[in-house]
N, C-alpha and C positions, 0 to 999 in steps of 0.2 A: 238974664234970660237963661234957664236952664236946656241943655243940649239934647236929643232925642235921645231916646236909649237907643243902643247901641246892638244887636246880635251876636250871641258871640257860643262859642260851642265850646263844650269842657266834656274829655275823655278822664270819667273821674274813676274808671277800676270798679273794679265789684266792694272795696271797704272804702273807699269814697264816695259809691251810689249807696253804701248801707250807713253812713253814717249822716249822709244829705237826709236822706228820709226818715233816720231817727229824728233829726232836727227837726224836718218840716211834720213831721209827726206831734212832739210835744209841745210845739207851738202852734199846732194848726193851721199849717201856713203850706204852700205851693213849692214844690223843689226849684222854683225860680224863685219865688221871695223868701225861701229859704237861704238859698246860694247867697242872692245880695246881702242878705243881712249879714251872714256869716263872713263875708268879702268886708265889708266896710265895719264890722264890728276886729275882724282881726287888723286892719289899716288903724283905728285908732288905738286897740291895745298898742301896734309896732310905735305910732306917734308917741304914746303915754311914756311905752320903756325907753326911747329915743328922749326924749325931755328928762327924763330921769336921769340916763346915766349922762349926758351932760350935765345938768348939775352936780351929781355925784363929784365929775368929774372936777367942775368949778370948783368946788368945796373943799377936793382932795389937793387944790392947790392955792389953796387960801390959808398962808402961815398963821390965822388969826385962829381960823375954825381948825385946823390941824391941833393946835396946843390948847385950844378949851376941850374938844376931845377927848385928847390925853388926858387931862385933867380930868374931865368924867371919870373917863375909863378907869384911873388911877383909886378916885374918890369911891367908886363899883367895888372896886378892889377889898378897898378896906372897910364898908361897911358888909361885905360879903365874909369878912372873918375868917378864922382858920381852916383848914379843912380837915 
């Protein structure tokens, strides 16, 4: 069961109210369902780059994935030829 929405007030500045209303402008949308969107659209980018750089992280400490890598990188190396 989803919870009410909630009220909530934001002192966004004069380039935080000019850039809400560009939004809700080329989207045609309300500086409230502007806000939201933009609220839960930046929560999933943060989720997206948070899962990434843990993986990265996993990867960067994976002796397997560490030396095929190299090995790219190395293989990069030499079909990229002299300079």
């Amino acid at each position: 069961m989803a919870s009410a929405p909630q009220p909530l007030s934001l002192r966004l500045g004069r380039d935080g109210l000019r850039a809400l209303d560009e939004i809700a402008r080329r989207r045609g949308l309300t500086r409230a369902e502007a806000a939201r969107q933009a609220i839960a659209e930046t929560a999933e980018r943060d989720r997206r780059r948070s899962g990434l750089a843990a993986e990265a992280n996993r990867l960067a400490r994976d002796p397997s994935y560490v030396r095929e890598a190299r090995e790219v990188a190395a293989l990069m190396e030499q079909l990229r030829g002299p300079r």
